[in-house]
C-alpha positions in Angstrom: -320.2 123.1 100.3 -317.6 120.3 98.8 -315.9 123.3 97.5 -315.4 125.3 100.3 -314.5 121.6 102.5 -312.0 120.9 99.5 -310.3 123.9 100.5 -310.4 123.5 104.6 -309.1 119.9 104.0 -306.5 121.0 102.0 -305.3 124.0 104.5 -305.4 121.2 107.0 -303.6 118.7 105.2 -301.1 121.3 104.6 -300.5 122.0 107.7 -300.6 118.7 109.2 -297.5 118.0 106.3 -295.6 120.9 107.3 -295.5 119.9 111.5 -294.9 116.3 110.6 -292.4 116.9 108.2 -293.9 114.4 105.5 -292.6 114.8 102.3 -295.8 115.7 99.9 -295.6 118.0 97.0 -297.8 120.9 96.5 -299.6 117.9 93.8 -300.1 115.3 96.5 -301.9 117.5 99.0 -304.4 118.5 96.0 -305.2 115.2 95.7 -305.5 114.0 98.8 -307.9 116.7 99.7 -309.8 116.2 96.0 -309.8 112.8 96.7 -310.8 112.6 100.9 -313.7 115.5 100.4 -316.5 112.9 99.8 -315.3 110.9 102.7 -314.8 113.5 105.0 -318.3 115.1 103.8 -320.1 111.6 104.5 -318.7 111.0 108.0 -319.9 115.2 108.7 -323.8 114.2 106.9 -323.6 111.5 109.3 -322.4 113.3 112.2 -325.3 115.6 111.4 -327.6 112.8 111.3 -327.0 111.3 114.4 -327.3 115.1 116.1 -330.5 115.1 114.7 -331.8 112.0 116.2 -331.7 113.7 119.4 -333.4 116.5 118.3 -337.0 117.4 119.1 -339.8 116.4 116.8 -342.5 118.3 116.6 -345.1 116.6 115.9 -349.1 117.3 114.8 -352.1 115.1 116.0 -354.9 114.4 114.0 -358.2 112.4 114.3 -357.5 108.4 113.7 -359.3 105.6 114.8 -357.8 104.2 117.4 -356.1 100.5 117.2 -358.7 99.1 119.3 -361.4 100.7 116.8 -360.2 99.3 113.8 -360.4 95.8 111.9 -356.9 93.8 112.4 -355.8 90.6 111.0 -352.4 89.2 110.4 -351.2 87.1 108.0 -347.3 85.3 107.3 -345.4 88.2 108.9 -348.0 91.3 107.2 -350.4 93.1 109.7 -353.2 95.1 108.1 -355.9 97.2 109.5 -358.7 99.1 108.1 -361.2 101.6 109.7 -364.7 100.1 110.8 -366.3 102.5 108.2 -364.1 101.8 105.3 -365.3 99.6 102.9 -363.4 96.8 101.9 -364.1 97.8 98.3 -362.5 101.2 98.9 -360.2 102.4 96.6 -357.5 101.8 99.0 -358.6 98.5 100.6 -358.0 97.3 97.3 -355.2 98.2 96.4 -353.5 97.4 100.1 -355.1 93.8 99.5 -353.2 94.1 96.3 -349.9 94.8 97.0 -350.5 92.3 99.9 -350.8 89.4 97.9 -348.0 90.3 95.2 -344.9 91.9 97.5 -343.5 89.8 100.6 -341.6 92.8 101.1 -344.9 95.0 103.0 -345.1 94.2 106.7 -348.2 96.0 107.2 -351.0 98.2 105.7 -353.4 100.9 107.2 -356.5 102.0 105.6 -357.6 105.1 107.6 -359.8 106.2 104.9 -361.0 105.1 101.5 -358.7 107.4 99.7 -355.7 106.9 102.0 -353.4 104.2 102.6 -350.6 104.1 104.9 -347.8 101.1 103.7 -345.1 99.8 105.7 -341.9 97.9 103.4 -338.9 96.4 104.6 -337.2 96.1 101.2 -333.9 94.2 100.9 -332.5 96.4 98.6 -331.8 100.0 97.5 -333.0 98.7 94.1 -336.6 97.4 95.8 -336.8 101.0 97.6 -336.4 102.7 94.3 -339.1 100.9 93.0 -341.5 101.2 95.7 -340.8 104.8 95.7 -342.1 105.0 92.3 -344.9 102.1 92.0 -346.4 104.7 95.2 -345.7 108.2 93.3 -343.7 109.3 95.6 -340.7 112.0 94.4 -337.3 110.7 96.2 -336.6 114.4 97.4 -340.1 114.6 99.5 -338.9 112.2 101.4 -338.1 112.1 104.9 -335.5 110.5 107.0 -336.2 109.4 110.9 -333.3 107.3 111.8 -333.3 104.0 110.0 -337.1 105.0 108.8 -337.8 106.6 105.8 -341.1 108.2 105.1 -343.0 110.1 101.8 -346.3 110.7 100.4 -347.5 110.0 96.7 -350.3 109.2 95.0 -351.3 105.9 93.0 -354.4 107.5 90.9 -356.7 108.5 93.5 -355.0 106.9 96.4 -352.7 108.9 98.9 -350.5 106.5 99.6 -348.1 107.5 102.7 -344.9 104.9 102.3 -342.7 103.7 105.4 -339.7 101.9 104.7 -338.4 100.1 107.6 -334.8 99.8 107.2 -333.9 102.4 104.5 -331.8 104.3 106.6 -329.8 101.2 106.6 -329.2 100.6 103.8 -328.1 104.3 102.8 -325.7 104.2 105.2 -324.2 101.0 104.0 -323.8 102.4 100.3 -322.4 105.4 101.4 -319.4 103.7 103.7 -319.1 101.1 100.8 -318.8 103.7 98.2 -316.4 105.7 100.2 -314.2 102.5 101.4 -314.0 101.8 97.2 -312.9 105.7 96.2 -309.8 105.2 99.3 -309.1 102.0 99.0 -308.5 103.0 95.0 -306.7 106.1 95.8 -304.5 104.8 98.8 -304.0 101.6 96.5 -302.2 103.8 93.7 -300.4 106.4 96.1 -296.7 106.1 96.0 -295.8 106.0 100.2 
């Protein structure tokens, strides 16, 4: 794909040269288009993503409790439920209660089952994500993006543990834009016009 862009942003940057009259070597054009291809390719992911947004889900149902038939409690910003039959010496009741105590970054936890726990982080860094990602088991390409939320399944011993990261998106977007601002600001910065 970056190949075949590199080419159609160079064909275009050629062209573009030729009606304007601007006076760029066969050298500058390369570069340009070698240089603008990540840029161009983030603003096109991002085009994509926002398409997608619109999109239909589909989506499956299965059999949950509902909220009313489930234990809630709240405590300094972190809502956690568990299912009336679950034990709260489950395998996963534990280790929600856990991660509770230790990480101000979880705004809630779900204990459907007592094998299954469903965790909801709002981490303040790419850095935090990356580690929740692997303190759950879950592999960074399983994941799934839904707007600003991401989502993945992994498993902490016998625990699935099914991982929501409030405002991942987010902060994907802003290191792409950053990281593309740097690579032009670095290349316009040197250019000769």
């Amino acid at each position: 794909m970056s190949r075949h862009l590199q080419h159609l942003l160079h064909s275009r940057l050629d062209t573009a040269a030729a009606v304007l009259d601007l006076p760029l070597t066969r050298d500058h054009l390369e570069r340009l288009a070698v240089e603008l291809t990540p840029a161009v390719k983030a603003l096109l992911l991002e085009a994509d993503d926002r398409a997608a947004e619109h999109e239909p889900v589909e989506y499956t149902l299965t059999e949950q409790a509902a909220p009313a038939d489930r234990h809630v409690t709240e405590y300094n910003g972190c809502r956690s439920s568990i299912h009336p039959e679950v034990d709260e010496d489950a395998p996963a009741a534990l280790l929600a209660l856990e991660w509770r105590g230790m990480q101000p970054d979880i705004t809630s936890t779900d204990v459907p089952t007592r094998t299954h726990l469903t965790i909801t982080v709002r981490p303040q860094s790419l850095r935090a994500w990356d580690w929740w990602l692997n303190k759950a088991g879950v592999a960074v390409d399983s994941t799934r993006r839904h707007g600003q939320l991401i989502t993945g399944t992994g498993y902490y011993g016998e625990i699935t543990v099914y991982l929501r990261g409030e405002n991942v998106g987010q902060l994907l977007d802003d290191q792409v834009v950053t990281a593309s601002a740097t690579r032009l600001t670095q290349f316009i910065g040197g250019h000769p016009w």
